[in-house]
SENULO-900727 format. One record per residue (C-alpha): x, y, z. Coordinates in nm, 3 decimals. Layout:
! residues N
+---------+---------+---------+
:      px :      py :      pz :
+---------+---------+---------+
:       X :       Y :       Z :
...
+---------+---------+---------+
END
This chain:
! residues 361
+---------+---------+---------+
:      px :      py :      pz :
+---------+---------+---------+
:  -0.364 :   2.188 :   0.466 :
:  -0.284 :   1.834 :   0.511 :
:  -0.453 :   1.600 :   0.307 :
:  -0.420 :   1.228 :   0.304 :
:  -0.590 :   0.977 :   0.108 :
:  -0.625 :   0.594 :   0.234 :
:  -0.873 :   0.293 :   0.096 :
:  -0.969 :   0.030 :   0.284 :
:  -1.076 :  -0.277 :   0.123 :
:  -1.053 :  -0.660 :   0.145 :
:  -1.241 :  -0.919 :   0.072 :
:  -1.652 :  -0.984 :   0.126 :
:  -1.770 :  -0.954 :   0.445 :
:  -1.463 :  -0.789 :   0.586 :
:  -1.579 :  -0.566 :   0.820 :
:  -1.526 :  -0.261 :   0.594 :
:  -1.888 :  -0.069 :   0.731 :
:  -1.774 :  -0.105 :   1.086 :
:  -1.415 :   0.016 :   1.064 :
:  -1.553 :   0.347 :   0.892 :
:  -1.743 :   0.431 :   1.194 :
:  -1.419 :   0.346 :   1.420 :
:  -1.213 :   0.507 :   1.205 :
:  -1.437 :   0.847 :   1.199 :
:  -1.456 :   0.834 :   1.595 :
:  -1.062 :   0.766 :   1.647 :
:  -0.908 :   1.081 :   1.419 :
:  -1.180 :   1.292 :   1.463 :
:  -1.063 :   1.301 :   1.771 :
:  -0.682 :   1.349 :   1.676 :
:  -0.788 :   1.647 :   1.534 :
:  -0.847 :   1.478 :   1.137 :
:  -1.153 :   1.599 :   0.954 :
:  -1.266 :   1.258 :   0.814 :
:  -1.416 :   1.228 :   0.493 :
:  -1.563 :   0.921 :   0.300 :
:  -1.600 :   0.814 :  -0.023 :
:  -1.865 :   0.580 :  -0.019 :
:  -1.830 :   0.193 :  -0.180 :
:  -1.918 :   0.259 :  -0.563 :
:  -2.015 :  -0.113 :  -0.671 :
:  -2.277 :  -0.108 :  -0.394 :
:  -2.411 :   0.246 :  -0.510 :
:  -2.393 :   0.159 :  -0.855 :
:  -2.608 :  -0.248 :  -0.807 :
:  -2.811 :  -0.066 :  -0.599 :
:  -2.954 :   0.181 :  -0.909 :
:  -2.968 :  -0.126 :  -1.111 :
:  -2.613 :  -0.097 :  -1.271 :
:  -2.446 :  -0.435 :  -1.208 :
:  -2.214 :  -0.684 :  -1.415 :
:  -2.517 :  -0.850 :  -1.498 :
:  -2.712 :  -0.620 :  -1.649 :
:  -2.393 :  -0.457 :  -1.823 :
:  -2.297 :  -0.612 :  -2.112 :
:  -1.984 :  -0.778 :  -1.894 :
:  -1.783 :  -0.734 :  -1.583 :
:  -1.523 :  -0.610 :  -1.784 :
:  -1.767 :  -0.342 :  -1.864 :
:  -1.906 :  -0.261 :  -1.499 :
:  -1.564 :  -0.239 :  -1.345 :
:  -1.477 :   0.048 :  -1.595 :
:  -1.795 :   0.229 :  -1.535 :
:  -1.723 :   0.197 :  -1.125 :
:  -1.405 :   0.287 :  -1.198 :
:  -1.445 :   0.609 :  -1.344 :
:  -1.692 :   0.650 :  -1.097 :
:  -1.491 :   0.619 :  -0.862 :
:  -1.249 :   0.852 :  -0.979 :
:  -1.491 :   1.139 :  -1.039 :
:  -1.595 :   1.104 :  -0.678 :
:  -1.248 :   1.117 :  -0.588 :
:  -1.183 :   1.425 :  -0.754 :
:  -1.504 :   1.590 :  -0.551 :
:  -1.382 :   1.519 :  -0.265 :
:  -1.053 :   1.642 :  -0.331 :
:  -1.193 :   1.927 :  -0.495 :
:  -1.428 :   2.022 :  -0.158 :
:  -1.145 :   1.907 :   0.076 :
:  -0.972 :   2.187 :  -0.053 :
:  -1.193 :   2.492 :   0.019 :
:  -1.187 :   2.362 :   0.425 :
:  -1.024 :   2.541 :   0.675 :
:  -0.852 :   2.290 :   0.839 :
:  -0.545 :   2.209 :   0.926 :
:  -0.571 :   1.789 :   0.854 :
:  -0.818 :   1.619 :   0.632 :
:  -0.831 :   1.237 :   0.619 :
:  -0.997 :   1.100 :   0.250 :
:  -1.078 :   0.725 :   0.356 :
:  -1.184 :   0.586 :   0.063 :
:  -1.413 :   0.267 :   0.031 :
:  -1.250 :   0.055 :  -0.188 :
:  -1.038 :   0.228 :  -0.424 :
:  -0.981 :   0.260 :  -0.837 :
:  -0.768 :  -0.044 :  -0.839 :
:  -0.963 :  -0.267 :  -0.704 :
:  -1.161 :  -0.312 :  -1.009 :
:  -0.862 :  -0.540 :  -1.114 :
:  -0.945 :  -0.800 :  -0.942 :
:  -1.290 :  -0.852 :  -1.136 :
:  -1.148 :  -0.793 :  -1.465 :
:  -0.985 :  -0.991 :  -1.793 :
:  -0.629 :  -0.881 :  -1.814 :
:  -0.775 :  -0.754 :  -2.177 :
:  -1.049 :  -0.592 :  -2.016 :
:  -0.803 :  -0.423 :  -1.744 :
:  -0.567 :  -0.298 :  -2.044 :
:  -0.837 :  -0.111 :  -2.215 :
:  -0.958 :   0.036 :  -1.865 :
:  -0.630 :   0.205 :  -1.816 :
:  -0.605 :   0.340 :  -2.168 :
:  -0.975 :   0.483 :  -2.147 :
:  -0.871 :   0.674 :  -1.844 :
:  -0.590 :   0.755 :  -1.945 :
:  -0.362 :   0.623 :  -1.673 :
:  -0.112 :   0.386 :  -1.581 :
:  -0.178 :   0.123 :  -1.325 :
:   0.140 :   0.291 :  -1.096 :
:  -0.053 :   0.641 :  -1.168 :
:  -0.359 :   0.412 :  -1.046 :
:  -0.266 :   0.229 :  -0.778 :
:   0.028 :   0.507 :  -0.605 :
:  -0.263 :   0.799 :  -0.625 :
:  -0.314 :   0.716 :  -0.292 :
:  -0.144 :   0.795 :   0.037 :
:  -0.190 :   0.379 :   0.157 :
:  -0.365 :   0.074 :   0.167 :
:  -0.582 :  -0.091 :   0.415 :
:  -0.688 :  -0.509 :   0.298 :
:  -0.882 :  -0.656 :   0.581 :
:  -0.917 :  -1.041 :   0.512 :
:  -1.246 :  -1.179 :   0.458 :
:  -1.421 :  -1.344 :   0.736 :
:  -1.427 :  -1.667 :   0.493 :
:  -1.044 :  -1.707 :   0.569 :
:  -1.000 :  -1.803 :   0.967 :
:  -1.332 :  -1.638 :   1.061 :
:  -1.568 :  -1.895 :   0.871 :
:  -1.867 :  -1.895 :   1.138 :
:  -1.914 :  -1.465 :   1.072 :
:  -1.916 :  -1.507 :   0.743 :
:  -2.240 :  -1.354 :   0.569 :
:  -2.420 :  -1.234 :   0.237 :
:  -2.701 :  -1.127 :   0.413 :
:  -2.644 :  -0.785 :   0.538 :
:  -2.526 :  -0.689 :   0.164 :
:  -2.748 :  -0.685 :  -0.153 :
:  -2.457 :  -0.689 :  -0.319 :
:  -2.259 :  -0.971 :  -0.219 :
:  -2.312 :  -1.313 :  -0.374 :
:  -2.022 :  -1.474 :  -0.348 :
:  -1.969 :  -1.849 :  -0.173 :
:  -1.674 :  -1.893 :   0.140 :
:  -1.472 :  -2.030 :  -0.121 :
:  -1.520 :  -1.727 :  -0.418 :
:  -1.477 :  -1.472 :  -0.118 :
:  -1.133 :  -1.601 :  -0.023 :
:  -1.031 :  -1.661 :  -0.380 :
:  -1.117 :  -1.259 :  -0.437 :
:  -0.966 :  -1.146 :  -0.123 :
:  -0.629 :  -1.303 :  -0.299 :
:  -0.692 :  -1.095 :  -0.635 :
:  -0.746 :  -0.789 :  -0.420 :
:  -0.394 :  -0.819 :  -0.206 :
:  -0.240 :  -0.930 :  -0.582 :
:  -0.420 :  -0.566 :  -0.734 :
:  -0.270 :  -0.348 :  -0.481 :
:   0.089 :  -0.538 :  -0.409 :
:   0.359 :  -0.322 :  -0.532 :
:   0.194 :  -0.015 :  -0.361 :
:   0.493 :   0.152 :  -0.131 :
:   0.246 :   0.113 :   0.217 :
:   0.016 :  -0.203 :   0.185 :
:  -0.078 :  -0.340 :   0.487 :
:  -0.311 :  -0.668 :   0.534 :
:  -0.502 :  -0.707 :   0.889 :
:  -0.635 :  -1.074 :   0.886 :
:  -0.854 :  -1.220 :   1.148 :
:  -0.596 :  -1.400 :   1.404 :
:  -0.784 :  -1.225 :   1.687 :
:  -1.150 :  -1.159 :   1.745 :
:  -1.339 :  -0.861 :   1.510 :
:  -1.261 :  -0.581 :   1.817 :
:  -0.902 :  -0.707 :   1.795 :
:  -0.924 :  -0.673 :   1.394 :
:  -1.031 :  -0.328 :   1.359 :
:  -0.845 :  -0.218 :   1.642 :
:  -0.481 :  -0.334 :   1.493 :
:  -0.645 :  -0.140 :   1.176 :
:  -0.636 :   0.183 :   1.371 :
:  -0.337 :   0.137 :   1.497 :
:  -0.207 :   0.077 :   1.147 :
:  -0.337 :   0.355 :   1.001 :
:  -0.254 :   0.603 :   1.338 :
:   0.118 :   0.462 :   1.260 :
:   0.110 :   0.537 :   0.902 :
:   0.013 :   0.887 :   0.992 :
:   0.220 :   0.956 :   1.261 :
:   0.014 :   0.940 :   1.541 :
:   0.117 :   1.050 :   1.802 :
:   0.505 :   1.054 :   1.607 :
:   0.551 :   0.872 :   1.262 :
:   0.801 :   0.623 :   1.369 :
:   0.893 :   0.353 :   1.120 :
:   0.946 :  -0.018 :   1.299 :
:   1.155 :  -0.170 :   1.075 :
:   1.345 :  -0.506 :   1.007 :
:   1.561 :  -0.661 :   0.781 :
:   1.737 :  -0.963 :   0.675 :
:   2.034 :  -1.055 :   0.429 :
:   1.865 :  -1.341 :   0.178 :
:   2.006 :  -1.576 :  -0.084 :
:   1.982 :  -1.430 :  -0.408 :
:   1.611 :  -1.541 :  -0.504 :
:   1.469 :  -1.739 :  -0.855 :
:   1.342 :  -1.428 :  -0.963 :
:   1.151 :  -1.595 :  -1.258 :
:   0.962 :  -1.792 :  -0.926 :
:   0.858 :  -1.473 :  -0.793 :
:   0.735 :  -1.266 :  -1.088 :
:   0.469 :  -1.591 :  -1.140 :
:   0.340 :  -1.522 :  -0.771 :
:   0.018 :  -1.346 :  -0.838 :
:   0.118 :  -1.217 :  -0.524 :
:   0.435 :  -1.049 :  -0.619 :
:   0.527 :  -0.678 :  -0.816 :
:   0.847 :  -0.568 :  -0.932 :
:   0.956 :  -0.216 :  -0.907 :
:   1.231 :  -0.027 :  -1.022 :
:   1.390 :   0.243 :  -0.773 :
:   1.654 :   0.516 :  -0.790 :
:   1.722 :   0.627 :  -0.502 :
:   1.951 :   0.927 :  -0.364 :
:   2.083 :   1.088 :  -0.072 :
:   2.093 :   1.445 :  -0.003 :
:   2.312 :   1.682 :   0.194 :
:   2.202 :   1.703 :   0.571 :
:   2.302 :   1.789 :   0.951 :
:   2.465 :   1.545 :   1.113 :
:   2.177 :   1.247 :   1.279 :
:   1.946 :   1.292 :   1.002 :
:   1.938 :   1.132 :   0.698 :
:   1.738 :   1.260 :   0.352 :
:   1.671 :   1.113 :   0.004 :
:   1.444 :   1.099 :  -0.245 :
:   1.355 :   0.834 :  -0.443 :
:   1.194 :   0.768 :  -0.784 :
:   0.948 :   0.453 :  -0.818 :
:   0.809 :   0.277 :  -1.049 :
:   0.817 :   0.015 :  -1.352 :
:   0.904 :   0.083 :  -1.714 :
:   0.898 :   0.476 :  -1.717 :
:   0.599 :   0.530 :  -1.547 :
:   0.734 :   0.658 :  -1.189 :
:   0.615 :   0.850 :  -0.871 :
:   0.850 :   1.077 :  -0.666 :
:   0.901 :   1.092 :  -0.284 :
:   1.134 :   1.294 :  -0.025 :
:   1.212 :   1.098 :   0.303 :
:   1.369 :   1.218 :   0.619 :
:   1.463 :   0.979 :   0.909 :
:   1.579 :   1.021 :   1.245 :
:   1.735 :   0.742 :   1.404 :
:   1.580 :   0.612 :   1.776 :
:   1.676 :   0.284 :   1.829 :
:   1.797 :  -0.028 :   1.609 :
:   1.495 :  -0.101 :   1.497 :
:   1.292 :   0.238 :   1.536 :
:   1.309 :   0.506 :   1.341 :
:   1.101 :   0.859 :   1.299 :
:   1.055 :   0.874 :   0.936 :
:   0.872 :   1.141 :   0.744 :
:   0.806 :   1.088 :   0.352 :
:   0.611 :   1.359 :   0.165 :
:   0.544 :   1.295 :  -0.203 :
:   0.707 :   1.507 :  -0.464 :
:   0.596 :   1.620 :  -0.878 :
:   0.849 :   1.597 :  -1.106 :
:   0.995 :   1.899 :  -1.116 :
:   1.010 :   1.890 :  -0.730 :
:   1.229 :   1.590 :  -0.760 :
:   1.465 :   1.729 :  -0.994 :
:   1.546 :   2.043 :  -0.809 :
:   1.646 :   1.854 :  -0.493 :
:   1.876 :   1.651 :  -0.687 :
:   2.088 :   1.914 :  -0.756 :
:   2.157 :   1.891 :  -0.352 :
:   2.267 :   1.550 :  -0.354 :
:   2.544 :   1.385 :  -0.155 :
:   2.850 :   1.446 :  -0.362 :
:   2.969 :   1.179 :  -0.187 :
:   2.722 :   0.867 :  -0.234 :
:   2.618 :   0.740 :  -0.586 :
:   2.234 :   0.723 :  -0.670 :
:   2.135 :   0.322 :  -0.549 :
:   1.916 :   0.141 :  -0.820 :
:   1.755 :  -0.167 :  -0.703 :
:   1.455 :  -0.376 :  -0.809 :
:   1.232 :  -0.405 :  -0.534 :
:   0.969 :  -0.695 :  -0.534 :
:   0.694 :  -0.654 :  -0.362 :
:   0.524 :  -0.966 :  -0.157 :
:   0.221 :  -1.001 :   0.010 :
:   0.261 :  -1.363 :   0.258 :
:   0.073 :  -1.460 :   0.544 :
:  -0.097 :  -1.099 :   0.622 :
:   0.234 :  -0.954 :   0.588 :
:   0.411 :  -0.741 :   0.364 :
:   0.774 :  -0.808 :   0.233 :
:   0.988 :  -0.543 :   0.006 :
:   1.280 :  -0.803 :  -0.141 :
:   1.584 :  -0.534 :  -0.253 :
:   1.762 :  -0.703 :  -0.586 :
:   2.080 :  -0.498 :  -0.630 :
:   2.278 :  -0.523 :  -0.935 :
:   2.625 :  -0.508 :  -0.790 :
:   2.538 :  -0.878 :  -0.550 :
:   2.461 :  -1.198 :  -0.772 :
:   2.435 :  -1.411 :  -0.448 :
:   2.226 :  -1.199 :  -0.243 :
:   1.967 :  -0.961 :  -0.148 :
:   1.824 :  -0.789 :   0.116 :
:   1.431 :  -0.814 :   0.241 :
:   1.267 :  -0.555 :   0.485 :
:   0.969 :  -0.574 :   0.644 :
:   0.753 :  -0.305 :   0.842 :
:   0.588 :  -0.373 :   1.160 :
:   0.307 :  -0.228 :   1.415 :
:   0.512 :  -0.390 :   1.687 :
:   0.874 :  -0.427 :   1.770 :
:   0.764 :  -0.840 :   1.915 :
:   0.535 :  -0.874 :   1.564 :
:   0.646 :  -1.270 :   1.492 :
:   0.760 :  -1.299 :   1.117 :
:   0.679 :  -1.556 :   0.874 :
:   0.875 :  -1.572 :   0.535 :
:   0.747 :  -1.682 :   0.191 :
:   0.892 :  -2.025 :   0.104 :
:   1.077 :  -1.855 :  -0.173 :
:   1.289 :  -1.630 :   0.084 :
:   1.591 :  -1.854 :   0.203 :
:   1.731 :  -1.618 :   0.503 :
:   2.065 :  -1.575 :   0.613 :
:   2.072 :  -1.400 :   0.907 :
:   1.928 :  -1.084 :   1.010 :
:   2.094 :  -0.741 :   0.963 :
:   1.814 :  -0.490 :   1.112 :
:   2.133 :  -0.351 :   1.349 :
:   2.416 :  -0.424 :   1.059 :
:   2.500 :  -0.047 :   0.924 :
:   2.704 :  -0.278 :   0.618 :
:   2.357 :  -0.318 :   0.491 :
:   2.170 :   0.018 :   0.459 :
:   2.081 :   0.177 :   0.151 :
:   2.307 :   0.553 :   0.313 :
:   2.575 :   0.248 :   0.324 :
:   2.594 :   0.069 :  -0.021 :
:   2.566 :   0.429 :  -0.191 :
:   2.905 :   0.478 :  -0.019 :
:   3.078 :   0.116 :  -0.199 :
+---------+---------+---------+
END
């Protein structure tokens, strides 16, 4: 069985209620059995658990987080006695999300009462899903009424939808759907989103990237909206037109393993398959690596910018340059750069600049 776990969140009033009906009626029909963990913060105000009658947020957000977690772990648990063949876990909000709310004190000694990293936290799941608030660019739809538990002003819901895209940036597939069209046009690019993440109706990857000037990389790690990660990265023996690796992520020890296949269609398109890995899983298809390419250790920082979602490659053999890559929905997708990006030109089509390439140097 095929399970896959996604959250959705965003800021208030995002339209979170109405894309789980949407999403339930679209993979239902693509054969998905669709469960949902419900929004814990609502369940929990709603039986009169709430930061303020907890002694501090700091202490609700750990409660709802290991709440959350327990009801994770159900579902999984159920999930797994199903006869099915797919099983899509669309979680309402997920763990993480709790750091937004909390002191970075308060945060710490969350993680260390569960027991977990925040890379063991945030890369549990499969992908991310931020829908902006309707306080940024959708002002007139923007509402506490049809939720008991939201309080929060235009201005407190767009400074929370920022601490939300900051919790989850450095996850490997974050993906922000703001509110440039109307709401149908919103939750609609959110299907398609999440169809493309799961390979529906073939898991292509749409894929650009551009040659940068080497960044100020003390600028970026003060961007609430930026997360370094450390990657090693190696390619495996394979037929000819396909490429695999694997690849181990993650910061300071703490790391998550993946195998990747690609297939080539175009310059830009790709079908990509990535399937996540334990361990030991990792270390036995190392011993079929490429004798001839070297393992390719980069920093990758993470950047959330204008709705979209940048993955900056530091490598430590350039001192003048890097590489950034972003993924798209749509081949035409118009992209906007942070201000700390200075581009060079683009080299989507440049076979110089690929990762199967620089392993070669």
């Amino acid at each position: 069985m095929q399970l896959t776990k996604i959250v959705i969140t965003g800021g208030p009033c995002a339209g979170k209620s109405t894309a789980m009906s949407w999403i339930g009626e679209n993979f239902s029909k693509l054969g998905y059995t669709v469960l949902f963990v419900p929004e814990t913060a609502t369940e929990l105000i709603t039986g009169g658990i709430a930061p303020w009658t907890c002694g501090s947020q700091d202490d609700f957000q750990t409660c709802l987080a290991k709440l959350q977690l327990a009801k994770e772990e159900v579902f999984t648990q159920a999930a797994s006695t199903m006869k099915v063949e797919k099983v899509l876990m669309v979680c309402d909000r997920g763990a993480l999300d709790a750091r937004a709310y909390m002191t970075r004190e308060g945060y710490s000694d969350m993680l260390r009462g569960l027991g977990q990293t925040e890379v063991e936290l945030r890369d549990g799941y499969d992908a991310i899903f931020h829908l902006v608030t309707a306080a940024r660019g959708a002002e007139a739809y923007y509402t506490t009424q049809n939720n008991t538990a939201r309080t929060e002003t235009p201005a407190e819901a767009r400074e929370l939808d920022d601490r939300v895209i900051a919790a989850w940036t450095g996850h490997p597939h974050l993906r922000v759907i703001d509110n440039s069209t109307d709401f149908a046009g919103k939750i609609k690019r959110l299907i398609a989103e999440i169809a493309s993440f799961l390979g529906e109706p073939e898991p292509y990857e749409i894929e650009r990237k551009f040659l940068v000037e080497y960044p100020d990389l003390e600028e970026l790690v003060q961007n609430q909206h930026c997360q370094r990660v450390e990657i090693i990265q190696t390619y495996l023996k394979t037929a000819d037109g396909v490429e695999m690796r694997v690849r181990q992520r993650g910061l300071d020890g703490d790391y998550t393993y993946y195998l990747t296949t690609k297939r080539r269609i175009s310059d830009v398109k790709r079908v990509e398959v990535e399937k996540r890995l334990s361990k030991d899983e990792y270390l036995r298809h190392l011993m079929d690596a490429d004798p001839d390419c070297r393992p390719v250790r980069k920093d990758r920082y993470c950047l959330t910018y204008e709705g979209q979602y940048f993955e900056l490659d530091v490598y430590p053999f350039w001192q003048d340059k890097a590489v950034v890559e972003i993924e798209l929905c749509d081949e035409t997708t118009p992209i906007a750069f942070p201000p700390e990006l200075r581009v060079i030109r683009e080299v989507t089509d440049d076979p110089a600049y690929k990762n199967a390439a620089l392993a070669r140097r």
